[in-house]
Each structure stands twice: as C-alpha cells, then as structure tokens.
N, C-alpha and C positions, 0 to 999 in steps of 0.2 A: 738358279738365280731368276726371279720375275724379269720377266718383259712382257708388259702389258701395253693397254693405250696409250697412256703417257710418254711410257718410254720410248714406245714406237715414233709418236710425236716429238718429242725431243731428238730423234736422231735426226727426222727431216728436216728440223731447226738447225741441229749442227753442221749436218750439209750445205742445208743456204746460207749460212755464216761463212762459211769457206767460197763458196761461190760467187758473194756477196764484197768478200774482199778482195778475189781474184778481178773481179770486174770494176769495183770503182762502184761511184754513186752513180743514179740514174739508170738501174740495171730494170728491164722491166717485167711483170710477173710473167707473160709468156717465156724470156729470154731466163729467166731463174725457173720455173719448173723445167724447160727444157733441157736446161746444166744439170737438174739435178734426174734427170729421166723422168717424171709426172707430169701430168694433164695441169694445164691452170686451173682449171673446176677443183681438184685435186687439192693442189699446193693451200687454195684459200679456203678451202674447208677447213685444212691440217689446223694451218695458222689462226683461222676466225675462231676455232675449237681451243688453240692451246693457249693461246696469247689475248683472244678478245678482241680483235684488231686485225683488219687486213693486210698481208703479204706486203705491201706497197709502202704503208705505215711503221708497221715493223720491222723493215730494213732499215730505217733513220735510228730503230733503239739497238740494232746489234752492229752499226757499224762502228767502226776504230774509232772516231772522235767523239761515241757519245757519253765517254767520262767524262770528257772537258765540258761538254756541253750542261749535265749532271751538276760538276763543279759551280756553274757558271748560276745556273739556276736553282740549284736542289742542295746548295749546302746544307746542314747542320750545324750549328756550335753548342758542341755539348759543355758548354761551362753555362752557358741556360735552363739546360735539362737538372744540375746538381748531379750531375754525373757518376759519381762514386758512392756516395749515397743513395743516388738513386731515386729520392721521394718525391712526393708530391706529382705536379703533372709533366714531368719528365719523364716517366713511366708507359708510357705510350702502349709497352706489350704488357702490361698488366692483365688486359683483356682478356689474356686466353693463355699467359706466360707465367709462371712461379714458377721458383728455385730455390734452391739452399745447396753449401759449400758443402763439399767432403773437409774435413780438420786437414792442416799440416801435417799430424802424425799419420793420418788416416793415406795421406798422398804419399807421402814418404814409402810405407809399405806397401809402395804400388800395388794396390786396388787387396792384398791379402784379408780374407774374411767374406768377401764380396764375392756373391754368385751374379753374372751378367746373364742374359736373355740376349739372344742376338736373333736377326733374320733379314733376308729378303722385300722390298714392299715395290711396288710400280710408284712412280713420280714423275713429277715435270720435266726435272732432270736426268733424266734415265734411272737405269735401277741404282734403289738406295738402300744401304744398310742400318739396321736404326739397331742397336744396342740401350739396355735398360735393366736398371737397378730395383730393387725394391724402393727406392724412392724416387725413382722418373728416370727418364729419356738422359744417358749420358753420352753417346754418341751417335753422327750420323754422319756420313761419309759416302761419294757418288764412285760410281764403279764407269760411267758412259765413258771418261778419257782415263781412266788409269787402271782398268781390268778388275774384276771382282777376285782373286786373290790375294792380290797387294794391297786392295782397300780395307779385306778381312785380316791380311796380317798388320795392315798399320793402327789400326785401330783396338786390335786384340796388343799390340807392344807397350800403348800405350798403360795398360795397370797386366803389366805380364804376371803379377800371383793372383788373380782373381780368376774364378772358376766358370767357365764361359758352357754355355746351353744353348742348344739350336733349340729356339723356340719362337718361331714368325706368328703362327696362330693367336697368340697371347701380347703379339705387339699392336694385335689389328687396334685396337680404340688409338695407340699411340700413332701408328702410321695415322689414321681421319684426323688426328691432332696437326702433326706436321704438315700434312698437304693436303687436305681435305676440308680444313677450315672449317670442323666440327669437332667442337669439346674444347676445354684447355689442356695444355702443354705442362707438364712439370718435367721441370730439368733436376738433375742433381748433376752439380758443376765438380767435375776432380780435376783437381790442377794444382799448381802451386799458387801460392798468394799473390805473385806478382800476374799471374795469370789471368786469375779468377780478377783481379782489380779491373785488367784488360778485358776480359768477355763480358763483365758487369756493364761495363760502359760502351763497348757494341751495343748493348743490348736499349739503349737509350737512342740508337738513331731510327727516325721511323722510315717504315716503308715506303719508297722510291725516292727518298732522300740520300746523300751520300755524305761520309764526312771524308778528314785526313788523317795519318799516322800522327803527324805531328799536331793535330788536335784533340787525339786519345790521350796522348804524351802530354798536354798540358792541362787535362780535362784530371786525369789522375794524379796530379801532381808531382809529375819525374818529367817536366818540359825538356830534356835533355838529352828522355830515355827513348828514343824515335825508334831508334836501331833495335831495342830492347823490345820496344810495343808492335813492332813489324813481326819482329819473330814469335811474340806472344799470339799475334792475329793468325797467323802461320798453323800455331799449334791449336787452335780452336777446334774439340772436337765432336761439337753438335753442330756443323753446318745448317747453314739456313737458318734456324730457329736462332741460334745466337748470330749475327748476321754480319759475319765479317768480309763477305764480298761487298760489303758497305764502305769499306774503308780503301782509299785512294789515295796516292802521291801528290804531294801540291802542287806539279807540272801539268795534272792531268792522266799520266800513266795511269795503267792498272792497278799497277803493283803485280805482286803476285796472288796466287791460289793456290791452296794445297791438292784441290782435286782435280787441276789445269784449267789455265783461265777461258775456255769454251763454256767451261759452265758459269764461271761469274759473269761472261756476257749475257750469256741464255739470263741468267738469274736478273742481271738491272734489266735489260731490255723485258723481259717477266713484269717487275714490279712497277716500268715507267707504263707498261699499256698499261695496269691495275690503276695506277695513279689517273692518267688518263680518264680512263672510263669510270672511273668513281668522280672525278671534275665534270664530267658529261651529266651525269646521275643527280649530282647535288644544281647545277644550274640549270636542268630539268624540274627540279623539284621547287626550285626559287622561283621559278616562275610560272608553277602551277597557279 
C-alpha cells in the first residue's frame, strides 16, 4: 500500500485532530506539537504544506463546530443549481468532471462483463484506492481509519462479478486527476437509479461549500426520502470526486462517512483553507 508525502501528512493532521479535541479551543501550536511529539518549526511546515494555512488557522477548520459554522455560512441550495439535471451553470465540476451511468441492467449484474483496474495512490487523505473501468474512475475509497483490506474488500463487493486487476501504474494520469488537480476526471457512475439521482446531485455542491440530506431529498424530487438519500450518500463509491462529505444534517452534525468521519473533517477543513486562500488570491488581484 503507498505511503507517501501526503499520507505521511495526513496522519499528523489526524493526530492534531484528536489532540485538538482532547484540549478544547485555544490549544496553542507549541502546546499541539508537543501533544503530538514534534517541533513547532515542524508541525507548521506539515500543515503550511498540506493545508496552505497555518497550524493556528487550521484548528478552527477541524474543530467539532465547524459544520455548524459551514452551515451558517457556506450553504448550498441545489434547487438553484437544477440539480438532477444538472445543466447549465450548476455544473461547477464540469471543469475537470465527466461522467456517464452504467444501465440498470448493467448494475443489476453486478459489474459482470467488466474488467476493473485497481491500485494503491499517496493523498491528502492518506493512502487511497482508485479503481477504474474502461470508461473512468469508479471507485475511490480511504484506507487511513479503516485499514487497507476492508477498504479493498468493500469496494471489490460492491460489483462482486466484475474481474478486478492489480494495476496502479496505468491509474497514474487518474490518480494527478483526483488529487493532483491536473487533467479531467471521468467517472463512470454504477449504481442503482435511485443512486446515481443521489451522486448526480452531490455532484452540484461546490467546493468548501456544504449542503443537507434533506436538501438532496428535495433537490431530486423524493422531499420525503431523507432516510433513503443518507444511505444513498453512504453508498457513494468515488469518494472525493463525487463529494458526499458535502452533505450534513440540518442540526449541524456530521452525519456519517463511510471511511470514518476523521477524514470528512480532514476533507472540509481541506477545502475551507482552499476557499480561504483562493478569497485571499482573488482580493489580491482586485486590487492590483
């Protein structure tokens, strides 16, 4: 399994996340590198490297209330976006995102006919597995909270007659897609209809924005099917790319994650410094 930079990186995120809520707010970068055994020179390297952002900053995005706070100011209403459809400028990942649906029938015979490509890649999020079809990237799945075997069988269960191949080499352009922020991404989405309705329209919140279940639920029209679109977000299994650590409970909660919620914190607190520093970039440039 890779462990690389990233991944390395991401564990000492995952450590000052725990440390971070062992302590309460107002923890300060001597008193958190020292929790987690590192130099402050150290810890704000890691973090100015992974996050863009220093140690100091970056514990206001990973701590407990910063969904509510997300909520408060970074909602989405995807009944703006056109949601289900999808077009026009609701489209946000166009940019660098295409997809196209496996059939009904095609899902039904769980993935049979289909040879997958699977492998290993280094990530922000620790090591990731990216699985991929002859026509894109259908899976991707974090091994840093749930061990690299269980994430290789939950994601191989997922179309248990399709013919799977260790092959990482041949995923590299698609790994620089996903986390590298070089090329476009093609997805090919297998799921069921009611599924694929549900990850179409993740796919409409933009990055370091957050919506709710019950705004997926009435964005696809099944206002009713909350219960039903939680466990569709559940089953999402191109992590990241289809962005269902986007999706939150109207109280503020997390909700859940299928690859333990350390990495959906890592992941918003990720894309609020992105946000961040891209509002820094553009009022930099406004006033060139």
């Amino acid at each position: 399994m890779v462990r690389g930079e990233m991944s390395y990186h991401y564990q000492v995120v995952a450590r000052a996340l725990d440390e971070i809520d062992a302590a309460g707010p107002g923890l300060s970068l001597e008193d958190l590198a020292a929790r987690i055994g590192m130099s402050p020179a150290h810890v704000q390297r890691v973090f100015s490297k992974w996050a863009g952002v220093s140690p100091k900053r970056y514990q206001q995005y990973l701590a407990l209330d910063h969904a509510r706070r997300l909520l408060r100011d970074r909602f989405t209403t995807l009944a703006t976006a056109d949601a289900v459809g999808l077009s026009g400028s609701g489209r946000l990942h166009d940019l660098f995102l295409t997809w196209e649906a496996m059939s009904p029938g095609d899902y039904a015979s769980g993935g049979a006919g289909l040879t997958i490509r699977w492998g290993w890649v280094d990530s922000p999020f620790g090591p990731a597995l990216i699985m991929a079809t002859g026509r894109g990237i259908c899976g991707i799945g974090f091994a840093a909270e749930c061990g690299a075997e269980p994430t290789l069988a939950d994601l191989r269960s997922r179309w248990p007659m399709a013919r799977y191949v260790e092959d990482p080499v041949s995923l590299r352009a698609e790994a620089e897609a996903a986390f590298g922020g070089t090329g476009a991404a093609r997805l090919h989405l297998i799921g069921a209809p009611f599924q694929i309705k549900v990850w179409e329209a993740l796919l409409a919140i933009p990055s370091g924005h957050v919506t709710t279940y019950s705004e997926i639920a009435t964005a696809i029209g099944s206002p009713r099917a909350v219960r039903a679109v939680g466990t569709a977000v559940g089953r999402n299994p191109i992590s990241w790319l289809i962005p269902c650590h986007r999706a939150l409970r109207k109280s503020g909660g997390l909700g859940g994650y299928h690859w333990g919620l350390p990495v959906k914190r890592a992941m918003l607190a990720w894309e609020s410094a992105e946000a961040e520093a891209a509002g820094k970039t553009g009022a930099e440039a406004a006033s060139a």
